[in-house]
C-alpha positions in Angstrom: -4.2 170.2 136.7 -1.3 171.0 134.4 0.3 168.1 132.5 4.0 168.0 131.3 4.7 169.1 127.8 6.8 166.0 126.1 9.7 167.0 124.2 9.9 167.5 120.3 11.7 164.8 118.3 13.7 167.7 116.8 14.5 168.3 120.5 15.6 165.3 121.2 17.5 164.4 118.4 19.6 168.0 119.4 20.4 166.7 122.8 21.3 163.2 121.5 24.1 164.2 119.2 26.6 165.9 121.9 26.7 163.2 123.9 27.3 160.6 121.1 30.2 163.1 121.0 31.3 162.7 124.1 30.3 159.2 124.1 32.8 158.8 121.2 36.0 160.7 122.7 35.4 158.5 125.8 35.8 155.3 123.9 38.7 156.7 121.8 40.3 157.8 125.2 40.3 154.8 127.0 41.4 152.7 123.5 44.4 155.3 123.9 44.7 154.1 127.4 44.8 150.5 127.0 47.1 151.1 124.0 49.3 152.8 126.2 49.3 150.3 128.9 49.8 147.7 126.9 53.4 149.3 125.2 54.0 150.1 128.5 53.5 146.5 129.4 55.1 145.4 126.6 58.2 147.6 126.8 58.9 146.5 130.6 58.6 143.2 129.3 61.2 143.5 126.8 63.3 145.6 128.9 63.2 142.9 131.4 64.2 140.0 129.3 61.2 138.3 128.5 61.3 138.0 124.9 65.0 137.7 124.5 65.8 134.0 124.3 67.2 132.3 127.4 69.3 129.4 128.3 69.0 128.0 131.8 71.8 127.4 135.2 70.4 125.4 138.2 72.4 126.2 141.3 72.2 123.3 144.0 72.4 124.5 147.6 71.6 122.9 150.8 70.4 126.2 152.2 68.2 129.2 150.0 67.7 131.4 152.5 67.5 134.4 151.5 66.7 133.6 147.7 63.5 134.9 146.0 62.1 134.4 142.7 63.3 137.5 140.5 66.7 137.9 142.3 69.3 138.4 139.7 72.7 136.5 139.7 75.7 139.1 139.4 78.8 138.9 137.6 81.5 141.7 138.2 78.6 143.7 139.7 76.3 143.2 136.6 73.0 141.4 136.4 73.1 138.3 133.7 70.7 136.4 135.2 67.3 136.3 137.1 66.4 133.4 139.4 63.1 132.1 137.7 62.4 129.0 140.4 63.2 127.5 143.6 62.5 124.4 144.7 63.9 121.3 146.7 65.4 118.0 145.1 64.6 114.3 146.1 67.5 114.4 148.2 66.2 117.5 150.4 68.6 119.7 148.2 67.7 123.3 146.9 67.6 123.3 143.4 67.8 127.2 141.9 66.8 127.9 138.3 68.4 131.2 136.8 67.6 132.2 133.2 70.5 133.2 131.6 70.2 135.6 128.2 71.7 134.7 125.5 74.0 137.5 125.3 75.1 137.5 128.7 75.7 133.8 128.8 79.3 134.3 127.3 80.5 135.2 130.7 79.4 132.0 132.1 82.7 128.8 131.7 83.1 125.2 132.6 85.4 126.6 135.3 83.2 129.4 136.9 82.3 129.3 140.2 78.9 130.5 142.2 79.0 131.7 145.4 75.9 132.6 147.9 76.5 135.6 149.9 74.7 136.9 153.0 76.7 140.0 155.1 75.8 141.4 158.0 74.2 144.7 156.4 72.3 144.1 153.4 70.5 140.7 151.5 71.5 137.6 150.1 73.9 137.7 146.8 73.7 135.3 144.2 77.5 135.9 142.2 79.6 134.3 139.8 83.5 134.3 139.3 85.2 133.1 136.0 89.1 132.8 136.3 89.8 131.4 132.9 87.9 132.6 130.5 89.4 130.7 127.5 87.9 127.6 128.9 85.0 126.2 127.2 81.4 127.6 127.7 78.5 127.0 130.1 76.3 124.5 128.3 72.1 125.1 128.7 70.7 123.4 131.9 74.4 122.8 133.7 74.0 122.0 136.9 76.4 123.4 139.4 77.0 123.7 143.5 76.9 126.7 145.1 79.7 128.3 147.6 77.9 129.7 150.8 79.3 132.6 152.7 77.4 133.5 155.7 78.9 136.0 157.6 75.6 135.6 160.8 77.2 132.9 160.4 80.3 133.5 162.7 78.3 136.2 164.7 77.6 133.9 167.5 81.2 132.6 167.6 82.1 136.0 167.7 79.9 137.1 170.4 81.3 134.3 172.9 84.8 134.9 172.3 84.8 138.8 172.8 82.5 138.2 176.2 85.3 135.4 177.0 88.1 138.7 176.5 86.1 141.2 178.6 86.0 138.2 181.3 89.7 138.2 181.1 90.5 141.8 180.9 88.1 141.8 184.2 90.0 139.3 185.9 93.4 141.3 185.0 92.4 144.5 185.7 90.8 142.7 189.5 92.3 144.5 192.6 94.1 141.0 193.5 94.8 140.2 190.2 98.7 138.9 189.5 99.1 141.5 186.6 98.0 144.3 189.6 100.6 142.5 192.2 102.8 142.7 189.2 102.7 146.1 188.6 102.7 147.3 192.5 105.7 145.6 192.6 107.2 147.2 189.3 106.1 150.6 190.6 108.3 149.7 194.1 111.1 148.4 192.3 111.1 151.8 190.5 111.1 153.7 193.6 113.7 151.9 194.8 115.6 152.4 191.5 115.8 155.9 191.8 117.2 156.3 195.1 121.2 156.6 195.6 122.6 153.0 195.0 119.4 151.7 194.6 119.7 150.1 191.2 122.6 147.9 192.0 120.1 147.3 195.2 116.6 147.0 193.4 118.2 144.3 190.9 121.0 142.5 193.0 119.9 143.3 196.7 122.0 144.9 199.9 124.1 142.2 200.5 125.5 142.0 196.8 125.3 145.5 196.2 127.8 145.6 198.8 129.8 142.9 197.4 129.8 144.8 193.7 130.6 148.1 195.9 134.2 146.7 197.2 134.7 145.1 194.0 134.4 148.6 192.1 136.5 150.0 194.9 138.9 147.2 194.8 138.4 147.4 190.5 139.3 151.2 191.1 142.8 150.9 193.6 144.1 148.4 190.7 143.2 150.5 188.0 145.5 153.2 189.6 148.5 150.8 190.5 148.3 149.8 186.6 148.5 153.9 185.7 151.5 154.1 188.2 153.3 150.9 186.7 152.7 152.5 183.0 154.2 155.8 184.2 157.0 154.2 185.1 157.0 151.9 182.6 156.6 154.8 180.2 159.6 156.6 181.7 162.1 153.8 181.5 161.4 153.3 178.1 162.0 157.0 177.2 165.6 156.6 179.7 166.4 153.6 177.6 165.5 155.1 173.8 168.3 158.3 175.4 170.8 155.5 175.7 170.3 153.4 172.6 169.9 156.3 169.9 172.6 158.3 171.5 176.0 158.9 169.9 177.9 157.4 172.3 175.1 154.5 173.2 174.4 150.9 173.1 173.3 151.4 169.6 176.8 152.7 168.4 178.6 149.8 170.6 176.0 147.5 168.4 176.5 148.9 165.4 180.4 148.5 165.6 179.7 144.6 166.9 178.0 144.2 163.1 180.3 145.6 161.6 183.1 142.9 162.3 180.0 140.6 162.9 179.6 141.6 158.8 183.7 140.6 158.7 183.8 137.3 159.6 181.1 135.9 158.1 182.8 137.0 155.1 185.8 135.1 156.5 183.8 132.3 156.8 181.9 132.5 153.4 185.5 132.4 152.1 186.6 129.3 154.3 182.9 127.7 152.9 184.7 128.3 149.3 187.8 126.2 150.3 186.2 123.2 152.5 183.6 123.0 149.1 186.3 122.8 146.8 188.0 120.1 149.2 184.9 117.8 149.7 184.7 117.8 145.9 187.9 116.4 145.7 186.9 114.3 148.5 184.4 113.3 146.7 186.7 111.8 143.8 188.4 110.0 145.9 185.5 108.2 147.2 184.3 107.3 143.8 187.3 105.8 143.0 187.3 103.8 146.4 183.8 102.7 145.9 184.8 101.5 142.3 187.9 99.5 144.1 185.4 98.4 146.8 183.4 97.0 144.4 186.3 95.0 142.5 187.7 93.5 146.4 184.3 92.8 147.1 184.2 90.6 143.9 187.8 89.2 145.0 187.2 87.8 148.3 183.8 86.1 146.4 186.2 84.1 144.6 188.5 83.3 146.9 185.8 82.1 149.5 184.8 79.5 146.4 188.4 78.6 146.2 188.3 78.2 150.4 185.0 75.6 150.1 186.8 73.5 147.3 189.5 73.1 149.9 188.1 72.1 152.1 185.4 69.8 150.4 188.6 68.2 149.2 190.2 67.9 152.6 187.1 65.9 154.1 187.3 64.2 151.1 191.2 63.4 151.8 190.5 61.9 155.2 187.5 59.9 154.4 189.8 58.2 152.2 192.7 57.9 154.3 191.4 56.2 157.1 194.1 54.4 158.9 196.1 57.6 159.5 196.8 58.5 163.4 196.1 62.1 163.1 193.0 63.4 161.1 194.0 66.5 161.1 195.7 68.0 158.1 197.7 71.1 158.8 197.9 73.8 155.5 201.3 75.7 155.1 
């Protein structure tokens, strides 16, 4: 029986050093490894925020759906924020936290508004809108609502009122529908429209088509009396412009007529002179009468004071003279 031959130590110690070799490169490799994935770790974390300091925006909402942990808040179609948490208040609100960086939180105003979008194609938006942005800043851990826009929505709304129009344009395009009896009776009044007479007829019917057929008739007869009485009208007009603008015409008979028309007011104009300078003299004279008026006037004032005194004395004669037969007293 043959035994196995053990090997040498000098054997052994050859076969042990290429794998301590080997042993050695591994171990180097994988520390290069974990290095690696840890500055990869480590660079994804920095690129994502986590080491740059933070200040925090709770949006309240009585509806997150839609909203996940991670989801960034846009602001003019840049990320400045990252929803960290979601939970619900006491009062069966949604509360949202969103870390804001530092450097981004300078977008972010007492007057900015948040908005929660959800379309009909695509997710749910978280955005923000600042109109003023001299206004003062965000503080950390404001609390503000959130606007919800929810296009779904208005879907069903939608849905019911375009089935209630394609129930109505059924029932108007129906064989008995009025807009069909409507449109028959368009298409006969057409017809009838473009027969001889038949739009006087289509729109006032045979009876007053008649009617408005005499009256054109009638319209027409008159139309051609009135030619007839301007013809003739025209024609003694031209017989009478031969007469007046002739030489031996009304318009020379006229003519003469003005001329001694033009005479005698001249006449008169003179007499005019004459009677003017008469009523100034007139005139005189009645001045100087007024002015004697005036002085008779004052004349027969005195002498109907001298008349009262008379007679005031005369009462006063026979009240004192009593036993005389007759009371009257006769003046010379």
């Amino acid at each position: 029986m043959n035994h196995p031959t053990e090997p040498s130590p000098v054997a052994q110690e050859a076969d042990a050093a290429p794998a301590r070799g080997i042993e050695r490169r591994a171990r180097a490799l994988l520390g290069l490894l974990a290095l690696l994935l840890l500055s990869a770790a480590g660079y994804l974390m920095h690129a994502r925020g986590v080491f740059e300091p933070t200040q925090r925006l709770i949006l309240v909402t009585d509806d997150a759906e839609g909203v996940t942990v991670g989801m960034d808040l846009t602001f003019s179609g840049f990320a400045i924020g990252r929803v960290r948490r979601i939970g619900l208040a006491d009062d069966g609100s949604v509360r949202i936290e969103i870390d804001v960086p530092r450097r981004d939180a300078r977008w972010l105003r007492e007057v900015s508004v948040f908005t929660l979008e959800r379309g009909l194609v695509g997710g749910t938006r978280l955005r923000a809108y600042t109109g003023v942005m001299d206004s003062p800043p965000l503080p950390d851990g404001a609390v503000r609502p959130v606007l919800r826009g929810d296009a779904l929505a208005d879907l069903p709304r939608v849905v019911n009122t375009a089935r209630e129009l394609v129930e109505q344009l059924k029932a108007m395009t129906a064989p008995q529908a009025p807009v069909n009896a409507s449109l028959r009776e368009l298409r006969e009044l057409l017809a009838r429209a473009n027969q001889p007479g038949g739009a006087l007829q289509a729109m006032l019917g045979e009876r007053d088509r008649q009617r408005v057929t005499a009256l054109l008739d009638d319209s027409r007869r008159v139309l051609a009396g009135v030619q007839g009485v301007l013809e003739r009208v025209e024609a003694g007009v031209r017989r009478a412009d031969e007469r007046l603008l002739a030489p031996e015409g009304v318009a020379g008979d006229a003519q003469a007529a003005l001329r001694e028309a033009r005479a005698l007011l001249a006449d008169l104009r003179g007499s005019l002179k004459r009677i003017d300078g008469v009523l100034d003299e007139a005139h005189g004279v009645a001045r100087n009468v007024r002015a004697a008026t005036v002085d008779l006037d004052a004349l027969r004032a005195e002498v109907e004071v001298t008349l009262k005194r008379v007679d005031a004395l005369m009462l006063d004669l026979q009240r004192r003279w009593p036993f005389a037969r007759e009371t009257e007293v006769r003046l010379p």
